[in-house]
C-alpha positions in Angstrom: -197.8 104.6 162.1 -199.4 101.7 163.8 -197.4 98.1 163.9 -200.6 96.5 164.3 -201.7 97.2 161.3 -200.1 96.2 158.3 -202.3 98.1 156.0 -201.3 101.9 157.1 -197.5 100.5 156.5 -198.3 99.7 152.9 -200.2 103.0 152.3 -196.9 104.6 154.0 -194.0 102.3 151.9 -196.3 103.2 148.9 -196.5 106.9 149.4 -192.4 106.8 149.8 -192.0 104.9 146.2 -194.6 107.1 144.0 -193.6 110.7 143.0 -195.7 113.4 145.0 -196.9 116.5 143.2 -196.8 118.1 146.8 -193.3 117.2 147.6 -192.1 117.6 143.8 -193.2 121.1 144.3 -191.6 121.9 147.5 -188.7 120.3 146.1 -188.7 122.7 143.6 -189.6 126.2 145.6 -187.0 125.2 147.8 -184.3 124.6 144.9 -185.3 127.6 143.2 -184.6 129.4 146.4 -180.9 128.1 147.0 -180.7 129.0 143.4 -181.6 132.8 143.3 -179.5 132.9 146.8 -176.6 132.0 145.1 -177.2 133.8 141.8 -178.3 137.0 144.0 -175.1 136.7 145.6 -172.8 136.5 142.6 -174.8 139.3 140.7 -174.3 141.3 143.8 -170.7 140.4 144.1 -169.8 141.2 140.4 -172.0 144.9 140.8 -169.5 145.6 144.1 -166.4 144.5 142.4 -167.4 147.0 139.7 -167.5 149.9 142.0 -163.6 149.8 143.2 -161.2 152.2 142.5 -158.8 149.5 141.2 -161.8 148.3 138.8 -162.7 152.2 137.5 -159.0 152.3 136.4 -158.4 149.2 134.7 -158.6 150.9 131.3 -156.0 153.6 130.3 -158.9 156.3 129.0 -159.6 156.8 132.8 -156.4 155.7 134.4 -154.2 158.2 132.4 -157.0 161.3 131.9 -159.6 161.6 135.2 -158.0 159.5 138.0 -154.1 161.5 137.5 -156.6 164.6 138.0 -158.4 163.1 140.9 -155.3 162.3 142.6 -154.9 166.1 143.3 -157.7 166.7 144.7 -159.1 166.6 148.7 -161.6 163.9 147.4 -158.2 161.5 147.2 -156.0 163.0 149.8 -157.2 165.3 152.8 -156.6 165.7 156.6 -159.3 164.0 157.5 -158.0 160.7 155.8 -161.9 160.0 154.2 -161.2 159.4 150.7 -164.0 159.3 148.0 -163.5 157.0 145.2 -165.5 157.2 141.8 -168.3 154.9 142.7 -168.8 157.7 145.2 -169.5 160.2 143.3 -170.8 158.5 140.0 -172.9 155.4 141.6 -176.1 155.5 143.1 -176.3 153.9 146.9 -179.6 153.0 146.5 -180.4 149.7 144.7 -183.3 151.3 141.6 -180.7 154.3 141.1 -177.7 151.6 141.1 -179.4 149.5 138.1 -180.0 152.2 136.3 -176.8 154.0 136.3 -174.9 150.4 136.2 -177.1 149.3 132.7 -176.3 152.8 131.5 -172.7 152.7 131.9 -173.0 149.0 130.1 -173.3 151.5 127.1 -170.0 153.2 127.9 -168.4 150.1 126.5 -169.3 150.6 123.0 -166.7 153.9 123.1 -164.0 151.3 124.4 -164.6 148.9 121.5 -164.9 151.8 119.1 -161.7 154.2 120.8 -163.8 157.2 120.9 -161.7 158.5 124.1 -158.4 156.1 123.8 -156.1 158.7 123.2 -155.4 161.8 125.2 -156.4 164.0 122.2 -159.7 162.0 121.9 -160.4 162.4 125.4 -160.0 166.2 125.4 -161.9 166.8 122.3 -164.9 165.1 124.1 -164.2 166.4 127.3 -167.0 168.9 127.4 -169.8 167.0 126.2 -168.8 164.1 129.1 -168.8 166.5 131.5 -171.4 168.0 130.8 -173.6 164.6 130.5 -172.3 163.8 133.8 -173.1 167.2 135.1 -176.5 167.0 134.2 -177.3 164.2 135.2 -175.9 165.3 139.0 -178.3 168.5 138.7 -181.0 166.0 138.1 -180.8 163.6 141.3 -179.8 167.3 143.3 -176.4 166.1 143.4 -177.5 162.7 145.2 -174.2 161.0 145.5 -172.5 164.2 147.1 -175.1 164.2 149.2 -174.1 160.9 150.7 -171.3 162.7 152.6 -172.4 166.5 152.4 -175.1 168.1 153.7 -176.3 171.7 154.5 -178.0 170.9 157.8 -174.5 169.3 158.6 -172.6 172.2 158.0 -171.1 174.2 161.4 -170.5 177.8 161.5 -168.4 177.6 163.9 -166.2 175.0 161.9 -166.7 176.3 158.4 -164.9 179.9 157.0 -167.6 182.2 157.3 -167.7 182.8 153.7 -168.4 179.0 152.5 -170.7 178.8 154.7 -172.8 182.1 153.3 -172.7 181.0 150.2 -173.8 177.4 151.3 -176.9 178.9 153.4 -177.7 180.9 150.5 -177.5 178.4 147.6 -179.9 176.2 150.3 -182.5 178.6 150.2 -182.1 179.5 146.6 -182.6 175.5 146.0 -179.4 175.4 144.5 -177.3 171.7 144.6 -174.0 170.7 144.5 -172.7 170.8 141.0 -174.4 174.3 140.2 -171.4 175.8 142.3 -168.8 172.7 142.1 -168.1 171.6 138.6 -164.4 170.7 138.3 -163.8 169.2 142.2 -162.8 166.5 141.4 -161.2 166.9 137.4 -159.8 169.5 135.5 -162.9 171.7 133.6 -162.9 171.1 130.0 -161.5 174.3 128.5 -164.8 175.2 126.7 -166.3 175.8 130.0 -167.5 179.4 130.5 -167.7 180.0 134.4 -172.1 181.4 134.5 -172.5 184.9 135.6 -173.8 185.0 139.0 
């Protein structure tokens, strides 16, 4: 801005006082920025805070059926120390699967409100159909979440029995996934289950 001439200070004092469609806009891109930071963040939060163990058994349906199951299994104590907690198993990693899974256990709710499972009697009499909605929908991602931790091309002949590992190299090349051979890992089978011929 040049001193000397008292015109371009006007133009510059008058451009400072009058609202700029420019700036108004970059006033509002960079707002709506800081904004879906923040709500980003706290959406994100809230998802992770879902996925805890403490979270999963807040409400007695899971605390007193599934998780006193689970907590006799390797998944929760082993000699390796790596424990596996539900999200692990029943959460997609991925960020698509996640939102998906995560708006379809929003539905889960209504069988809180309504008590469909709040008694152990409840629970049993549904266990079957919940299991196998849960198995199902395992065989259709190929067992995705167990393959977050398990994988055939991991697996050591040298450090697996000999017969696992047979069966494992056979279901591979049969296409086979986790959950056609491992239903009931990681909670007692409902008692309707009929073991398939193989």
């Amino acid at each position: 801005m040049d001193n000397n001439n008292p015109g371009a200070f006007k133009r510059f004092w008058n451009m400072l006082k009058r609202p700029s469609a420019k700036y108004s806009l970059i006033a509002i891109a960079g707002t709506s920025f800081v904004a879906g930071i923040i709500f980003w963040g706290g959406f994100n939060t809230g998802m992770e805070m879902t996925n805890t163990l403490d979270f999963c058994v807040t409400c007695h349906e899971m605390r007193d059926n599934v998780y006193q199951e689970y907590k006799e299994t390797i998944h929760y104590t082993n000699r390796s120390g790596v424990r596996a907690i539900c999200s692990d198993c029943h959460v997609p990693k991925d960020w698509v699967h996640k939102i998906v899974r995560k708006s379809k256990a929003a539905f889960e709710i209504w069988g809180k409100i309504t008590g469909s499972i709040d008694t152990r009697e409840k629970f049993e009499a549904r266990r079957m159909t919940l299991a196998s909605h849960e198995w199902e929908r395992m065989k259709e991602s190929n067992s995705r979440e167990c393959r977050n931790c398990h994988s055939f091309e991991a697996m050591s002949p040298e450090l697996q029995k000999q017969t696992p590992y047979k069966k494992h190299m056979k279901a591979r090349e049969e296409g086979k996934t986790c959950i056609d051979c491992h239903k009931g890992i990681a909670h007692h089978l409902p008692k309707e289950y009929v073991e398939p011929d193989e």
